[in-house]
PLY file of the C-alpha trace (Angstrom):
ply
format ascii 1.0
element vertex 292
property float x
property float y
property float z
element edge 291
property int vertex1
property int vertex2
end_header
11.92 14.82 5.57
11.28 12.70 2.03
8.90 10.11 1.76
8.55 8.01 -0.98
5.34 6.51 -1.54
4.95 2.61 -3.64
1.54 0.75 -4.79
0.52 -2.12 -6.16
3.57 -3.91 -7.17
2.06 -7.31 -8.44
4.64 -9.54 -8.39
4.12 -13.01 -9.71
7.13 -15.54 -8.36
6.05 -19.67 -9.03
9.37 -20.72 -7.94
8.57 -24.12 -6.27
4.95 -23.79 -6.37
2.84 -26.97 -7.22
0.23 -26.80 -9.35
-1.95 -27.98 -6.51
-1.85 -24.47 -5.04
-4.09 -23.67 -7.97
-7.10 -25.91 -6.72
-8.91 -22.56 -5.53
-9.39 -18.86 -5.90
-5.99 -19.00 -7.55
-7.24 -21.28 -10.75
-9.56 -18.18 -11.84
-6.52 -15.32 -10.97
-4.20 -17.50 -12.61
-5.54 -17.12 -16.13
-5.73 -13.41 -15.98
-2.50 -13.39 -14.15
-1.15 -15.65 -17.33
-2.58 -13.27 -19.86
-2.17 -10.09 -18.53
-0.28 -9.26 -15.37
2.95 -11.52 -15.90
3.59 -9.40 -18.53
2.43 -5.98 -17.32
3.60 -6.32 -13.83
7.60 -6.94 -13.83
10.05 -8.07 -10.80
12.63 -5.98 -13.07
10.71 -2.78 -13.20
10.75 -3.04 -9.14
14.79 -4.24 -8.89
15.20 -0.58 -10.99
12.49 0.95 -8.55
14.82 -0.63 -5.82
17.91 0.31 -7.31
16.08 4.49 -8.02
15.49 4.63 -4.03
18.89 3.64 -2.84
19.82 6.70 -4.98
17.27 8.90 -3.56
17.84 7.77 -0.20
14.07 8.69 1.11
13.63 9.28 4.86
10.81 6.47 4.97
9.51 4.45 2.47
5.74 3.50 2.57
3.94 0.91 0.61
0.88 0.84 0.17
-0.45 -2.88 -0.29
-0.63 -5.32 -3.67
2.79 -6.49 -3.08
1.65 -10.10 -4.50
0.02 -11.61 -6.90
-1.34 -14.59 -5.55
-0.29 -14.46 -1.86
2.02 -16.85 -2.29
5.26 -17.59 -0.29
7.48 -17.34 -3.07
6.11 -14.03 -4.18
6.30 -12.57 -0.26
9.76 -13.77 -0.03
11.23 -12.65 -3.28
9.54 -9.07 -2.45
10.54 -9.44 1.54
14.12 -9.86 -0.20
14.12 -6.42 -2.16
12.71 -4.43 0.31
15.06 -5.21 3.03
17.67 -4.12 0.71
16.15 -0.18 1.51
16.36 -0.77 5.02
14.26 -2.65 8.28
11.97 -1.20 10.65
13.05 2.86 11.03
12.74 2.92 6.71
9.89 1.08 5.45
6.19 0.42 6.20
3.92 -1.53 4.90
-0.06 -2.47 4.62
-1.37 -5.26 3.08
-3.67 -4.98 -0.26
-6.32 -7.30 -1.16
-4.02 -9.17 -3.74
-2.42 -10.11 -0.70
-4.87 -11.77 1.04
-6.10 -13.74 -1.84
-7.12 -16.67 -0.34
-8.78 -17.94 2.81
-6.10 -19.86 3.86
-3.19 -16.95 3.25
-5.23 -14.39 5.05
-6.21 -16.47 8.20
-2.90 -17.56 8.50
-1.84 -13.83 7.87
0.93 -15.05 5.54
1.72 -11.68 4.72
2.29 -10.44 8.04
4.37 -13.43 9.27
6.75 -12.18 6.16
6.63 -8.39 6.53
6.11 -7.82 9.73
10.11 -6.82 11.07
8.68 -3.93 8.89
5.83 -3.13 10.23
6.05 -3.75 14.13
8.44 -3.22 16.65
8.97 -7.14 17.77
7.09 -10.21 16.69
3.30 -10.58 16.97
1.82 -13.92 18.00
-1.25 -15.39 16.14
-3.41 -15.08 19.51
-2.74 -11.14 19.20
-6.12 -10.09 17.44
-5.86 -6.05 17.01
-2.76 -5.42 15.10
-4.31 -2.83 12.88
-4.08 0.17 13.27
-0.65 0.02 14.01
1.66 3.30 14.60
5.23 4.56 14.27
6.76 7.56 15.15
9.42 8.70 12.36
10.92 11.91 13.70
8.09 14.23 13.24
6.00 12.12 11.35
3.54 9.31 13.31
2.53 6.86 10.57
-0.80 4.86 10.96
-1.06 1.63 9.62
-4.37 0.62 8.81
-5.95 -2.39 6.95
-8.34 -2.27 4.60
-7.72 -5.68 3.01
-10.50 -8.31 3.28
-11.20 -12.16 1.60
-13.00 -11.74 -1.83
-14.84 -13.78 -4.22
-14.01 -13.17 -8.25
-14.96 -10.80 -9.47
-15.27 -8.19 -6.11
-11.67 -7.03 -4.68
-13.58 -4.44 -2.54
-12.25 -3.21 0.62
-13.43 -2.68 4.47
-12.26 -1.05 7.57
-14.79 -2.40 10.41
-16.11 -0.60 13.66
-13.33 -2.24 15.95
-10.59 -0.68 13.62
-12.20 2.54 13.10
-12.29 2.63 17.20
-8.83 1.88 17.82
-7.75 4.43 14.59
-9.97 7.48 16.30
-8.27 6.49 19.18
-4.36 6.82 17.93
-5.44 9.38 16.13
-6.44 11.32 19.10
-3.40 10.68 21.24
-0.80 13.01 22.45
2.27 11.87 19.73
-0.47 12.78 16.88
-1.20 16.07 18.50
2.69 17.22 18.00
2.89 15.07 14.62
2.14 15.60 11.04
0.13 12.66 10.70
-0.11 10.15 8.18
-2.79 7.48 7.45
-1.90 4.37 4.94
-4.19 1.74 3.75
-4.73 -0.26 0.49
-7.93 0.74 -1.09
-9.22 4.21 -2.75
-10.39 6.81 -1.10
-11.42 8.37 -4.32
-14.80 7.53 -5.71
-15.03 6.46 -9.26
-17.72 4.75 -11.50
-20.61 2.57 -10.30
-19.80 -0.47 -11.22
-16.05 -0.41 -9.78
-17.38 0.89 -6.47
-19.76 -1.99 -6.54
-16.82 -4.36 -7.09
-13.79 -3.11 -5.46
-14.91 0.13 -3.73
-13.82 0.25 0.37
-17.30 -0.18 2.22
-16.40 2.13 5.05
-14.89 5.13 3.25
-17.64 7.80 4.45
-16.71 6.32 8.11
-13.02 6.58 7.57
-13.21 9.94 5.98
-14.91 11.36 9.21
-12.80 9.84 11.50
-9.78 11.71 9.11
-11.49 15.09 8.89
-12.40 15.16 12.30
-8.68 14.47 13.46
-7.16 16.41 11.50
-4.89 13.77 9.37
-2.27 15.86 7.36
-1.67 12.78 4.79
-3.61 9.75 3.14
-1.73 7.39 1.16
-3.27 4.22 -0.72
-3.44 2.56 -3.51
-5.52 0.21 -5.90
-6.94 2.03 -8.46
-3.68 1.76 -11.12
-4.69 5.27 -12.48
-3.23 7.15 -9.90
-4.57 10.58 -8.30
-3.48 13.49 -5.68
-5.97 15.54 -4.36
-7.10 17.60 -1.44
-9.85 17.79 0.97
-10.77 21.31 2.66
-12.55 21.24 6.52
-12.69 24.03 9.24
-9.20 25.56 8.03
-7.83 21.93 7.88
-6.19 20.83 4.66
-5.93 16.89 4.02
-3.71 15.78 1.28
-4.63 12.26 -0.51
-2.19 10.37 -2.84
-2.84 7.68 -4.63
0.29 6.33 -5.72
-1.01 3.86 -8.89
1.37 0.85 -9.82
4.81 0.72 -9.13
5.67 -2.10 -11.67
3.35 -1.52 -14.49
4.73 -1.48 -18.36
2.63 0.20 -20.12
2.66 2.60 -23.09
-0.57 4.65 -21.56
1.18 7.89 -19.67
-1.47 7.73 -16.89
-0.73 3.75 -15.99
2.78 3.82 -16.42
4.64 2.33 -13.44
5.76 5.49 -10.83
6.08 6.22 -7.16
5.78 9.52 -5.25
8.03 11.94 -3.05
6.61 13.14 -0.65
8.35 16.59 0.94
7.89 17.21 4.55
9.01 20.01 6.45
8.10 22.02 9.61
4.87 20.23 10.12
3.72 20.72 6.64
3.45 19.04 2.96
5.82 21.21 0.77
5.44 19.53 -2.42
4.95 15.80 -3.78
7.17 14.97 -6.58
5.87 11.92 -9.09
8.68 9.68 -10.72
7.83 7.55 -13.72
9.38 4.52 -15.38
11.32 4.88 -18.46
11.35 2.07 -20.37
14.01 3.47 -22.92
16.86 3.87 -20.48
15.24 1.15 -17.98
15.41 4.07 -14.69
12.60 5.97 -13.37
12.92 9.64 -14.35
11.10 12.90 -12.55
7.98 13.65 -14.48
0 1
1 2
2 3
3 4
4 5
5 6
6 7
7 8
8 9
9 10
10 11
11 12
12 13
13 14
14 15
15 16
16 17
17 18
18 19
19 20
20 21
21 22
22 23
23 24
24 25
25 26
26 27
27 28
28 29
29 30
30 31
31 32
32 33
33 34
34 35
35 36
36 37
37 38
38 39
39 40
40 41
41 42
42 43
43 44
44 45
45 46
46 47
47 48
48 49
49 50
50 51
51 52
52 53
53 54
54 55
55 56
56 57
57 58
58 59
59 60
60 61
61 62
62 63
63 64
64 65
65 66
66 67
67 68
68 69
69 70
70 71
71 72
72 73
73 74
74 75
75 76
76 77
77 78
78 79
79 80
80 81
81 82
82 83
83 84
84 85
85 86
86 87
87 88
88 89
89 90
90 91
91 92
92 93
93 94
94 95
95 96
96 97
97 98
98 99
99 100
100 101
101 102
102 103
103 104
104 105
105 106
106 107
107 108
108 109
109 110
110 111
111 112
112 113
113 114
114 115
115 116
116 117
117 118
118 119
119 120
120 121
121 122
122 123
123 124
124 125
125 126
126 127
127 128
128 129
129 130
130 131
131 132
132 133
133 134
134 135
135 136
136 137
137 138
138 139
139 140
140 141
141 142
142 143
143 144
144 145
145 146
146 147
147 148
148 149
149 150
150 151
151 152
152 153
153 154
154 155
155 156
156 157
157 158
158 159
159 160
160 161
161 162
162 163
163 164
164 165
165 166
166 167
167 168
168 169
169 170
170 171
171 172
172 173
173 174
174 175
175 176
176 177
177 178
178 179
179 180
180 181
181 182
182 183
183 184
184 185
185 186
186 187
187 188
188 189
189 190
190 191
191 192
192 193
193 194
194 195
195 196
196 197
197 198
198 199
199 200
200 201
201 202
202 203
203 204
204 205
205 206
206 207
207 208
208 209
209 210
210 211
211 212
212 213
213 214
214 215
215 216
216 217
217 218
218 219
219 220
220 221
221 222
222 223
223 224
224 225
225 226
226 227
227 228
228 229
229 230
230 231
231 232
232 233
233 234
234 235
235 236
236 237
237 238
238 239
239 240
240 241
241 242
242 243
243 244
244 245
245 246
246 247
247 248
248 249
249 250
250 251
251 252
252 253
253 254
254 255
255 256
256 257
257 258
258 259
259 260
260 261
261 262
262 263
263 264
264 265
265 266
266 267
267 268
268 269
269 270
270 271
271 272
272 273
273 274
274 275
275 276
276 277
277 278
278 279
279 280
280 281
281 282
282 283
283 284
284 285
285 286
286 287
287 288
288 289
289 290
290 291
């Protein structure tokens, strides 16, 4: 089994978009948005991504929050649009990042859910239905964990949390009898990879320690997030167990520095283990993404 592993795709879309929908968190993202991520993060640069997948016809595709911008309609539909061109419910998962619960009125309405959630869950969810995270599905000997680590920010913090109820119901799936005979795999938005001070203090996820018990004690086989753009794979070691953690970095990024360049992962399962995970960049030059 393949699984190909997305991040932090960015993607602005203001088709139809007043400028009243600016009158909020979105007047301060939209300048930096403006000057810097319109023309970093490109809807073309994903259409190729798009275009590299149906080629490499993954088992399961997995991303891993910061589909948006803004969390705006047009940007969920536009990506909602793309995505179901790889498949529905048996290829692709999703988790939402912070970008995509930019404001207080997208997350409480759980806009991004309402758009990506033929995706993520069996049937439809109802707004009443108040533990929807973790949520788990079995892909052949896989079970893939859902889990959301995407909260309401003020400029300039984008920091992450998990929360005691969550971290409950996760120990609990983790602990079942499907992840017992599974390879497992966790996904969530922010990084599980510590870095300076002053981006932990801004955008760090509050209950990593928590989450990283709950992972080592299970026995999850492999973590997949996002957020920091830089990208990292790494492993962590405990009582024979070995957990591997991949942090995909953006998907849509143009950028001339090797180590921010837009890429996604492979990730190569088979009999119950991790046989390698393959990175594939963006070349700008031929406009494909190429093996690194």
């Amino acid at each position: 089994m393949r699984l190909a592993h997305m991040s932090d795709l960015h993607i602005l879309d203001l088709n139809g978009v007043r400028l009243k929908r600016f009158a909020n968190r979105r007047a301060i993202g939209a300048v930096n948005v403006f000057l810097n991520r319109a023309a970093e993060y490109r809807g073309d640069i994903l259409e190729c991504l798009v275009e590299d997948l149906l080629k490499e016809e993954p088992d399961h595709i997995v991303v891993s929050g910061d589909v948006s911008n803004m969390a705006l309609e047009s940007e969920f539909e536009r990506i909602f649009h793309l995505l179901k061109l790889l498949g529905g419910y048996d290829r692709i998962s999703l988790v939402p990042g912070n970008h995509d619960y930019y404001t207080d009125r997208a997350a409480e309405t759980r806009r991004f859910e309402k758009y990506f959630f033929p995706f993520m869950f069996k049937s439809d969810f109802s707004d009443l239905d108040v533990d929807i995270y973790p949520y788990t599905k079995r892909i052949g000997d896989v079970l893939l964990v859902g889990v959301n680590s995407a909260t309401r920010t003020v400029p300039p913090f984008s920091y992450g949390s998990v929360g005691d109820r969550q971290l409950s119901l996760l120990e609990h799936a983790l602990s079942s009898r499907a992840a017992e005979s599974c390879l497992t795999v966790l996904v969530l938005h922010h990084a599980m990879h510590r870095r300076d001070v002053f981006t932990e203090t801004t955008s760090g996820l509050i209950h990593r320690e928590r989450l990283l018990s709950v992972i080592e004690k299970q026995r999850v086989d492999l973590v997949l997030y996002g957020h920091d753009h830089v990208g990292r794979v790494w492993k962590r070691e405990s009582e024979g167990h070995t957990t591997h953690f991949v942090c995909c970095g953006s998907s849509t990024r143009l950028n001339d520095d090797p180590d921010l360049v837009a890429k996604y992962r492979i990730i190569t399962v088979d009999q119950g283990r991790i046989r390698r995970i393959d990175t594939k960049v963006y070349d700008p030059t031929t406009r494909k993404f190429v093996m690194l």
